[in-house]
C-alpha positions in Angstrom: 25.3 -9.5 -17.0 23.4 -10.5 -14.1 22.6 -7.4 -11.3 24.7 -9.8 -8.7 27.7 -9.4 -11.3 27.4 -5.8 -11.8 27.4 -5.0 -8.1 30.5 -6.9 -7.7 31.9 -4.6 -10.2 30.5 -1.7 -8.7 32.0 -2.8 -4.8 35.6 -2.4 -6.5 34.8 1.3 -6.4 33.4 1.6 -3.2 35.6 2.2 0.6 33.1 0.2 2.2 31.6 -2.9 -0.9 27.7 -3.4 -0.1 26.1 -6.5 1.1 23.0 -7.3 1.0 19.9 -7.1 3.4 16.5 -7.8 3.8 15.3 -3.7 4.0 17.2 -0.8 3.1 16.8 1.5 6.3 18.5 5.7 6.2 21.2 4.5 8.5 22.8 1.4 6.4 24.6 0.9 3.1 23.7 -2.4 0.8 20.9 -3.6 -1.5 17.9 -5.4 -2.0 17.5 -8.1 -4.5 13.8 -9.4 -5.5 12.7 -13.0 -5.9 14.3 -13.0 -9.3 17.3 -11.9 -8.5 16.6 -8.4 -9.2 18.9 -5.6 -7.5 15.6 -3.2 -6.6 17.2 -1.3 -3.6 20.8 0.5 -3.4 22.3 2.8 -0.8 25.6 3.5 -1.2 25.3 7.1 1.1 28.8 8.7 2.1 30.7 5.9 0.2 33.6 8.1 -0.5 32.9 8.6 -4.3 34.5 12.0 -4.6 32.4 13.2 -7.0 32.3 9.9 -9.9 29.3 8.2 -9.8 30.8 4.2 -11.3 29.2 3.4 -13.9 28.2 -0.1 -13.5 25.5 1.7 -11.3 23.3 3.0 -14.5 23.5 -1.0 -15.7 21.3 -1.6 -12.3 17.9 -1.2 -14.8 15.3 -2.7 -12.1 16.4 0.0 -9.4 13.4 1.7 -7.7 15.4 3.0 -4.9 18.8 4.8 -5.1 20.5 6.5 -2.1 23.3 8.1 -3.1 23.7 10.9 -0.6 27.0 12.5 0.9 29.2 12.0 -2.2 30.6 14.9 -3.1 28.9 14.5 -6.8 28.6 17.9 -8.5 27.1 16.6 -11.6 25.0 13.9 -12.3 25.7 11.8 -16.1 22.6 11.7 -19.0 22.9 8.0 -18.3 20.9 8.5 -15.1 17.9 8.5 -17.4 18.4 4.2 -17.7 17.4 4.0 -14.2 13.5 3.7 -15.8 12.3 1.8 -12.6 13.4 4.7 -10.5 10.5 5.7 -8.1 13.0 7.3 -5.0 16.1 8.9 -5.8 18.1 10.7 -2.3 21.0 12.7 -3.9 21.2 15.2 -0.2 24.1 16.6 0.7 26.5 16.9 -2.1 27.5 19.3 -4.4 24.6 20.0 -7.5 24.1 22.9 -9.4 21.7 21.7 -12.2 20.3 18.2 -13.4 21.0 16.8 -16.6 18.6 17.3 -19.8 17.8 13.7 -19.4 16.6 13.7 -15.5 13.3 14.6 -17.5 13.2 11.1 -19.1 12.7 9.6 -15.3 9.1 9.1 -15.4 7.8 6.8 -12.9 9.4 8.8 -9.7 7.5 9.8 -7.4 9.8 10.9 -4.7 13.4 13.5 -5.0 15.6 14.4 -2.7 17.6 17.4 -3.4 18.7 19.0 -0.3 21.9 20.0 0.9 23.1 21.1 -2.4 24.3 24.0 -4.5 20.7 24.9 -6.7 20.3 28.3 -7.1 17.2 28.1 -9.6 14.6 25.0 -9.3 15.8 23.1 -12.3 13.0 23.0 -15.2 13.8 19.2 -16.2 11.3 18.5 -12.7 8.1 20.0 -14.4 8.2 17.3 -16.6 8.3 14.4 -13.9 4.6 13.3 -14.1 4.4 11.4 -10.8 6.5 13.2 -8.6 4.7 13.5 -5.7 7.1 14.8 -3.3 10.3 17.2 -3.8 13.2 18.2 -1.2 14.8 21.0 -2.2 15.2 22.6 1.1 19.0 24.1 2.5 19.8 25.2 -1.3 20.3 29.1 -2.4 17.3 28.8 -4.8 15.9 32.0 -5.8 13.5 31.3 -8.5 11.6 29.0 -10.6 8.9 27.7 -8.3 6.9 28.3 -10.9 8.2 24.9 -12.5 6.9 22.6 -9.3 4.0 24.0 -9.6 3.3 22.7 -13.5 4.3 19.5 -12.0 1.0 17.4 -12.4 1.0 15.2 -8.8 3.0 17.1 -6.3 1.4 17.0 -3.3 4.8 18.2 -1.1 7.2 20.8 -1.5 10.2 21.5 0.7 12.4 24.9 0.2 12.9 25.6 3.8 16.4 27.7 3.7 16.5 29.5 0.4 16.9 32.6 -0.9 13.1 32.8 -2.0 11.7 36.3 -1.7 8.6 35.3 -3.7 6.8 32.5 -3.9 3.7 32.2 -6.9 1.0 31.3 -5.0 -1.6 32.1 -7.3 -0.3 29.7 -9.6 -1.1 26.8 -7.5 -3.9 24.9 -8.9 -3.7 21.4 -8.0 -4.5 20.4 -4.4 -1.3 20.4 -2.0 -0.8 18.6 1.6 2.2 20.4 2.3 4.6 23.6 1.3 7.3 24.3 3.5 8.7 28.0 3.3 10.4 28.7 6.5 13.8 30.5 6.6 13.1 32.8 3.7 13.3 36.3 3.2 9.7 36.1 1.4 7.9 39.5 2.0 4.8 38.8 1.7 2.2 35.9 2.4 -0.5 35.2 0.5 -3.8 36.8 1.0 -5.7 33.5 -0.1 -4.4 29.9 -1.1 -8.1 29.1 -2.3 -8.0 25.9 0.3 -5.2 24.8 -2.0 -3.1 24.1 0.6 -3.6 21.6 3.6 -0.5 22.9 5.6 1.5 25.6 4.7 4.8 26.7 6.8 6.5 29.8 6.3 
């Protein structure tokens, strides 16, 4: 089935169906299709999916960019881990508590946004994500597991602004990072040193 039939499918589950345009922009629902007819681009942001991601979305195998915010989803399916292409995934402002076994199987993304939601441990499955470069994870309850970013071999940008972090592991940073954003948490202590680890921390 051709990615212009599958999103036909997929509008029949949507409030508002997606057209689609020449840029996806934060503001605007629809997708972006590539010279061969490609669906590459997809924001379907508060479409009203009460929690049930359609399936026909995990058929969309040449997605690099999925927006999928404001949905009330509280779990995401192992079939996530078809999405291949995926290099940007926005999943802010919903419901999650954990990320499937299979999240670990997305290995070309490089940018996750996990804000908004209902983590109360960084989930392991994102050590294992070998080109993230940049992870929101801010607005959360998280209390632990930093030490799992931190094994993450390219991130360069870590958000966990309003948590419930009283400890961050900053002498297990050993890769070079532009930013770490702490603010709004009841961490005690700051670091003595960062060993010029850090271009710009906030906290």
């Amino acid at each position: 089935m051709s990615d212009i039939k599958i999103i036909e499918a997929l509008n029949q589950h949507l409030i508002y169906p997606v057209k689609q345009v020449k840029k996806i922009s934060w503001i605007c629902n629809g997708y972006v299709l590539n010279d061969k007819q490609e669906l590459t681009h997809l924001s379907i942001f508060k479409s009203q999916l009460k929690g049930c991601i359609p399936t026909e979305l995990f058929q969309l195998r040449h997605l690099v960019y999925l927006d999928i915010r404001e949905n009330e989803i509280a779990k995401l399916p192992d079939d996530i881990c078809l999405l291949q292409q995926l290099n940007y995934l926005d999943i802010r402002n919903n419901q999650l508590q954990n990320l499937p076994e299979a999240f670990s199987q997305l290995q070309k993304l490089e940018k996750l946004y996990l804000a908004q939601n209902a983590f109360s441990i960084v989930p392991g499955q994102i050590s294992a994500l070998a080109k993230l470069d940049l992870i929101d994870l801010s607005d959360n309850q998280i209390t632990h597991g930093c030490d799992e970013l931190l094994q993450t071999g390219q991130l360069r940008n870590i958000y966990l602004n309003n948590n419930q972090l009283d400890h961050f592991p900053f002498d297990q940073i050993i890769n070079q990072i532009n930013e770490l954003v702490l603010i709004d948490n009841p961490i005690k202590e700051k670091p003595d040193t960062t060993r010029g680890l850090i271009s710009r921390l906030i906290m």
